[in-house]
N, C-alpha and C positions, 0 to 999 in steps of 0.2 A: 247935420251941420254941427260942428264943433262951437263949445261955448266958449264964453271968454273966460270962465274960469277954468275948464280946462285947458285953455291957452297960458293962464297963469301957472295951475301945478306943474306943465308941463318945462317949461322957462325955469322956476324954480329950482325943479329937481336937475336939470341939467346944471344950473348956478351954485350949486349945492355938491356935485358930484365933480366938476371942475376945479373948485376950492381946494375940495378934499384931496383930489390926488396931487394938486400945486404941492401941498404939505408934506407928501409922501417924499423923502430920501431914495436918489437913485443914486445908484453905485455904478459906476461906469469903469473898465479895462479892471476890476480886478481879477487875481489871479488865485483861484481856491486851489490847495495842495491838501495831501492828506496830513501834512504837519500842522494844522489848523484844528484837526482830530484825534489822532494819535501821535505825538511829540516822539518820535522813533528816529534813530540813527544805528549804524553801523560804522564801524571801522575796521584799518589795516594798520597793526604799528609791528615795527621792531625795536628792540630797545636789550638791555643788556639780559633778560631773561630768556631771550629767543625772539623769534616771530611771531604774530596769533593774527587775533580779529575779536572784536569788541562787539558788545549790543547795549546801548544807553537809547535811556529813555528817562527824557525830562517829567519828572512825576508834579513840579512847580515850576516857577519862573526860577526861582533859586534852589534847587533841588532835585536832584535827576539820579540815577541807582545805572551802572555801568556791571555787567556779567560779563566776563572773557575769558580767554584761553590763548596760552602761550606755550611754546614748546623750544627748544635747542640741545643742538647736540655739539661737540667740542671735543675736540681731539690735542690733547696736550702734556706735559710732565711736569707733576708739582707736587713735593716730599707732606705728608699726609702723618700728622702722629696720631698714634693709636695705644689702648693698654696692650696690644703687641706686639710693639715696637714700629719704627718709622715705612712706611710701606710708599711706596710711587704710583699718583696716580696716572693714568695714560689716556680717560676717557669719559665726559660727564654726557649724561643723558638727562634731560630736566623738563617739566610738564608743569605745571599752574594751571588753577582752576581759580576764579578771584570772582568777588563779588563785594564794591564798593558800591559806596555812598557819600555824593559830591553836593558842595553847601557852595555856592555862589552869592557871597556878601555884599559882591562890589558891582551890582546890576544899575545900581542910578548914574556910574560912573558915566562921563563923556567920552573916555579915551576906549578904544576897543581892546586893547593888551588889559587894560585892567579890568573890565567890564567882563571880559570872558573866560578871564582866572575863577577857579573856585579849590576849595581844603576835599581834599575826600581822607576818608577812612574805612575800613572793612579788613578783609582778611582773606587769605589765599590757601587751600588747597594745596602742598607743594610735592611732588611725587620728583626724588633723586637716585639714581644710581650713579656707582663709582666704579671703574674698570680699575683695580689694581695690581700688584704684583711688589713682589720682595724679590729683587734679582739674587742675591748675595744667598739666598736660601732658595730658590726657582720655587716659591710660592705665590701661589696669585689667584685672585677674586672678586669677589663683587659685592659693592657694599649698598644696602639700601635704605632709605627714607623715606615715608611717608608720613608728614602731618601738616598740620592746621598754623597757619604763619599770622598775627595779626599785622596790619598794615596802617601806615598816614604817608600821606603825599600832601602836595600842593601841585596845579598844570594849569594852562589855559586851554584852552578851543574857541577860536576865533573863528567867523565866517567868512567867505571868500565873496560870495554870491549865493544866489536863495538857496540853492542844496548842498553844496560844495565846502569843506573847511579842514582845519588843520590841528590838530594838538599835539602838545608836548606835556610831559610831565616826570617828575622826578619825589622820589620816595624813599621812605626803606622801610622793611620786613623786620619785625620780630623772628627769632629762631628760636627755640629751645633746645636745649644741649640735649641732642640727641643719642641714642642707645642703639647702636646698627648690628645687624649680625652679618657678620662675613660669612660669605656660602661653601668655602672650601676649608675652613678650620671644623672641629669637633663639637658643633652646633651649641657655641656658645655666645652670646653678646658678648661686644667690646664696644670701649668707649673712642667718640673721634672727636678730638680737641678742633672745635670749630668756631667761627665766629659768630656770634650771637644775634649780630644786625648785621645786614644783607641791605647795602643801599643798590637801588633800581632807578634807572630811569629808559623811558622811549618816546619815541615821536611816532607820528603816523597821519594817515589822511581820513578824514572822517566826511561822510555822506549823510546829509539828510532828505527824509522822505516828505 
């Protein structure tokens, strides 16, 4: 026959454990993404460097690091000096390799254009050739570039809905007056009077996971 005071401990402990879970916090209709784990995005932009695809990954709430690759090709006539003499180009082939880093300042903001703007800076990888030719002498060649471009910009990436969103952004590249060898003269460098900034910009649609 049960006592009364295990009638008591028994009472208790259920008054006691009933409390307890009253207290406990439930979470009802949330939605767990792996963006809650790893801050990862992809993108697709064009913009005046060619086409590519981006990979950002938010490393803070203001600060995220962007890896991509752009590529274009263009077919066109534009008079080209060089130390020998003015040559026509007929055809650019162009490649980036980039690897910035974006500082988002204006996160407390209420408006979303401003809130999803951020500054990046880093530097590009830039791989160039040049289809050209000297009519006037039936000379003609290929001129090529490879090097290290540093970069600043300003964009936004707004979001559409929980995966979904869009940026834009505008920039320009450092150059260094580069040293190219043409491949069908007497395997000499010459010099190509070029501009030394390179403003870019592109848009595109960015997914997040």
């Amino acid at each position: 026959m049960i006592s009364k005071n295990s009638v008591f401990l028994i009472v208790s402990s259920f008054l006691l454990n009933t409390h307890t879970m009253a207290d406990e916090k439930v979470i009802l209709g949330a939605e767990s993404t792996v963006q809650q784990y790893i801050p990862v995005a992809v993108g697709l932009n064009v913009g005046s460097l060619g086409y590519g695809a981006t990979l950002m990954w938010d490393t803070d709430t203001s600060v995220g690091v962007t890896l991509g690759y752009t590529h274009h090709e263009l077919w066109y006539n534009k008079d080209v000096s060089t130390s020998l003499g003015t040559w026509q180009r007929q055809s650019t082939n162009s490649r980036s390799h980039f690897l910035h880093v974006e500082w988002k300042p204006w996160q407390v903001q209420s408006k979303l254009l401003l809130k999803s703007s951020y500054l990046s800076v880093g530097a590009a990888y830039l791989q160039q050739s040049y289809a050209l030719n000297q009519p006037d002498h039936e000379r003609s060649g290929i001129i090529k570039s490879n090097q290290i471009s540093p970069y600043i910009g300003i964009g936004m990436r707004p979001m559409l809905g929980l995966h979904w969103g869009w940026l834009a952004e505008m920039g320009v590249h450092y150059i260094p007056q580069p040293s190219m060898f043409l491949s069908q003269e007497t395997a000499q460098s010459i010099w190509v009077k070029k501009d030394r900034w390179l403003p870019v910009a592109q848009i595109g649609v960015v997914y997040h996971f």
